[in-house]
KEKE-3310 file (N, C-alpha, C; in steps of 0.2 Angstrom, whole numbers, plus 5000, padded with zeros to 4 digits):
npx = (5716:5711:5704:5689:5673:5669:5663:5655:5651:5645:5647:5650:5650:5666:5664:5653:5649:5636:5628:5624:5630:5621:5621:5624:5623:5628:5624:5617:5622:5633:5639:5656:5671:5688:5699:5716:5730:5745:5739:5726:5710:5697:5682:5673:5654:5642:5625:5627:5634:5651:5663:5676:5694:5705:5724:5729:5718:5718:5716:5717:5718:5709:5706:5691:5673:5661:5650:5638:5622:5627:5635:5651:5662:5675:5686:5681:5680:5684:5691:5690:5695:5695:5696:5683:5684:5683:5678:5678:5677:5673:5672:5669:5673:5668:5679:5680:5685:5696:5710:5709:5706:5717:5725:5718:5718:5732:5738:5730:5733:5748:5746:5741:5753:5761:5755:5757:5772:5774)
npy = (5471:5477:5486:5495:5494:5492:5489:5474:5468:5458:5440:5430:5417:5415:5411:5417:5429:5436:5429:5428:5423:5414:5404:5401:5416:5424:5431:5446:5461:5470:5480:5477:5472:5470:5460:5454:5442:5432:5420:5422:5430:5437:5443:5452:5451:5463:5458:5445:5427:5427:5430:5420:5419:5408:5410:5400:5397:5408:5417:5427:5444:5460:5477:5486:5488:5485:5474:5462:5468:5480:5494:5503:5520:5521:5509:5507:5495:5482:5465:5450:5437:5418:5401:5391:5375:5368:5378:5391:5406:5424:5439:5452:5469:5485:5498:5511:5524:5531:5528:5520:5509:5507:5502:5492:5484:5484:5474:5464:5459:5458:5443:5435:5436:5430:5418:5414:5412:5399)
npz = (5493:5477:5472:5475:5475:5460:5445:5443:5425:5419:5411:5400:5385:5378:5365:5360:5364:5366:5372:5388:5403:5417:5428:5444:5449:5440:5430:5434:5435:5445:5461:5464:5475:5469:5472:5471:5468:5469:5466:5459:5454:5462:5463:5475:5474:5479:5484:5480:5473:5476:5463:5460:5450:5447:5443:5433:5425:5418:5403:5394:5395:5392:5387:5384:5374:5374:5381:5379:5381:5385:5381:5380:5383:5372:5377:5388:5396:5407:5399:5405:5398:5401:5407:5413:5418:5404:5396:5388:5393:5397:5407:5410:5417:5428:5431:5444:5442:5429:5432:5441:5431:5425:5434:5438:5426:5422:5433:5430:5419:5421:5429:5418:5410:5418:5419:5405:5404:5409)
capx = (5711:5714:5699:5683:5667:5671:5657:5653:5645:5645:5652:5648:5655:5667:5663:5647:5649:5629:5626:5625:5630:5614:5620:5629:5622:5634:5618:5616:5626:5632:5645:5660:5676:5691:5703:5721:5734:5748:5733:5720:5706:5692:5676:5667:5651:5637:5622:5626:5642:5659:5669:5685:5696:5712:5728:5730:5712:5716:5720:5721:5717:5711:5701:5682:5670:5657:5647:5631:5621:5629:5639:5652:5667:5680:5693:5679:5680:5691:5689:5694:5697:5695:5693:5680:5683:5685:5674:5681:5671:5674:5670:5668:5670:5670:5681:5675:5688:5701:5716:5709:5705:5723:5729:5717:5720:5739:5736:5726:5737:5753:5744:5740:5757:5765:5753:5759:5777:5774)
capy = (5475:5480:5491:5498:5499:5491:5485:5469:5468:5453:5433:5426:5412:5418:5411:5419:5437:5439:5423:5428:5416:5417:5401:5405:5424:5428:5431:5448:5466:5474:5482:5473:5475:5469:5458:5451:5440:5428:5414:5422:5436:5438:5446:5450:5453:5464:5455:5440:5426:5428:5426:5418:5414:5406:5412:5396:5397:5415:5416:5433:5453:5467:5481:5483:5495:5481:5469:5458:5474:5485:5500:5512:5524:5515:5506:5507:5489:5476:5459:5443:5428:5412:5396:5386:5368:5367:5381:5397:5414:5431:5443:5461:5475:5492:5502:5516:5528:5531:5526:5513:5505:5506:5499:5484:5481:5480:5469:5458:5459:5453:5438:5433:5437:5426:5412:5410:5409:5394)
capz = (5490:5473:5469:5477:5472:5452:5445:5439:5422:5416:5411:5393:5383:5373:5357:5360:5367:5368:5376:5396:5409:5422:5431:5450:5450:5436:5425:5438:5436:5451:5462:5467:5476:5466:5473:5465:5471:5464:5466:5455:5455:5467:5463:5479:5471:5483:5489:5473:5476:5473:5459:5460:5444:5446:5438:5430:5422:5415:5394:5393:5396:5386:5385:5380:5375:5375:5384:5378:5379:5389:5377:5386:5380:5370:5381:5396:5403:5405:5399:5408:5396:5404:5406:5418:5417:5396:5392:5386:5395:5396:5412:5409:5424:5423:5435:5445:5439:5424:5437:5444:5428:5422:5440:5439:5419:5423:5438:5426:5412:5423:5428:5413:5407:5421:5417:5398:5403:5413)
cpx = (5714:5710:5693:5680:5668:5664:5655:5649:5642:5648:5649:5652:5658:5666:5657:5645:5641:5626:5627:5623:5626:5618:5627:5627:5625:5628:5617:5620:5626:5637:5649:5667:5683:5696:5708:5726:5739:5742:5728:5718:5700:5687:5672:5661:5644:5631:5621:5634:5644:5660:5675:5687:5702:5717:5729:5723:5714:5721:5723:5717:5717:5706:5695:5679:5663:5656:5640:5627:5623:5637:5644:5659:5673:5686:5688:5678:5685:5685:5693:5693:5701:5695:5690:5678:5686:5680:5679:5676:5675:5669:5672:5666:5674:5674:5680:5680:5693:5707:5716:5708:5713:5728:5727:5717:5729:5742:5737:5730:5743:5753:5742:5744:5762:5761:5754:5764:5777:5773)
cpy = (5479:5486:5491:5499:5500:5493:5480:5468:5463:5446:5433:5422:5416:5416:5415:5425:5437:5435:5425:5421:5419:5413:5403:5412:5428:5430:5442:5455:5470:5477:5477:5476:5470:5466:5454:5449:5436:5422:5414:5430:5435:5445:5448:5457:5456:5462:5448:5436:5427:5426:5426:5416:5413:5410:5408:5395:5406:5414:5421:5442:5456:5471:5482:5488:5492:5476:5466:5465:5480:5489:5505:5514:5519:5512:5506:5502:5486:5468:5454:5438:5420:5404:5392:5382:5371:5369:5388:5403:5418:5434:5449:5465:5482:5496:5509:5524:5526:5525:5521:5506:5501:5502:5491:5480:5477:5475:5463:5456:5456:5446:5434:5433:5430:5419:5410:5410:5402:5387)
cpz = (5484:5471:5473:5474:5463:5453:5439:5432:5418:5414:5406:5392:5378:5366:5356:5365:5369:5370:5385:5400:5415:5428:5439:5451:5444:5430:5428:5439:5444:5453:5464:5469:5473:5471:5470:5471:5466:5463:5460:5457:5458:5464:5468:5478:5480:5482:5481:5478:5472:5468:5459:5453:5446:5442:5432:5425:5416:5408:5393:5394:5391:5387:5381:5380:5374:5378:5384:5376:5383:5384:5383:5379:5378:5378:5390:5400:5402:5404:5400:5404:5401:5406:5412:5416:5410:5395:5393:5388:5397:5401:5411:5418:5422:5429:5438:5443:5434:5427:5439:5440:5425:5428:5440:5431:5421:5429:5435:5423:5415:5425:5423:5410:5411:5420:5410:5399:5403:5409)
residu = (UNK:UNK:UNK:UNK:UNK:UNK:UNK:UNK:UNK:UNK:UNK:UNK:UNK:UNK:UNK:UNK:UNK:UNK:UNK:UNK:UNK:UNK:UNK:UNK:UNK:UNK:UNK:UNK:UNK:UNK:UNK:UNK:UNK:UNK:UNK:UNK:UNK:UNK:UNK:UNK:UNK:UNK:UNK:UNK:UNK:UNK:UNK:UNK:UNK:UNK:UNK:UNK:UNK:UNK:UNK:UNK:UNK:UNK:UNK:UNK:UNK:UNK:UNK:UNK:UNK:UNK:UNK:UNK:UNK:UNK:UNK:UNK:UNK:UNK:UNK:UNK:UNK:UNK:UNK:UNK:UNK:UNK:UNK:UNK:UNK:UNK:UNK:UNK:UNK:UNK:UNK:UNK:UNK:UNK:UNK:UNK:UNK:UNK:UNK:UNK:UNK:UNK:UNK:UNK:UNK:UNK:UNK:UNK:UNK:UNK:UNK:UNK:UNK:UNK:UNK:UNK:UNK:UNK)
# end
């Protein structure tokens, strides 16, 4: 367990930031608990499913201060570039403190760093 009680806010395509992915629950903001491994990252979203995304799926990590329509304080989410199947989308979550954001951003960001050596 990497994190308690994030919370999920969103999946879009990335070429289209303000296009929301509905299909699977991902349409659906909520809380979730963050999980990280060498395998991938784990979603598990409360009373919606999981998201899992592989390491091998993930392009890249970065900080946000947007999502479709949800605005917060600069650098207040992170965002997951990725790819499911050969489509390029972007998962936004927001961390429930400071600390925690910066523990699950440099999580993030290692795996996404070890999947571009490769």
């Amino acid at each position: 367990l990497l994190a308690k009680q994030a919370h999920y806010v969103a999946t879009s395509y990335s070429s289209n930031l303000l296009k929301r992915i509905v299909a699977f629950g991902l349409g659906n903001r909520g809380r979730c608990d963050v999980f990280s491994g060498d395998s991938g990252i784990v979603l598990v979203r409360k009373g919606e499913p999981d998201l899992a995304i592989e390491t091998k799926a993930i392009i890249s990590v970065e900080l946000a201060d947007h999502a479709i329509d949800r605005g917060v304080e600069a650098d207040g989410l992170i965002r997951i570039n990725w790819l499911n199947g050969e489509i390029q989308v972007s998962t936004f979550i927001r961390a429930a403190t400071r600390q925690q954001q910066k523990m699950i951003f440099q999580k993030f960001h290692s795996l996404a760093a070890k999947e571009a050596i490769k």
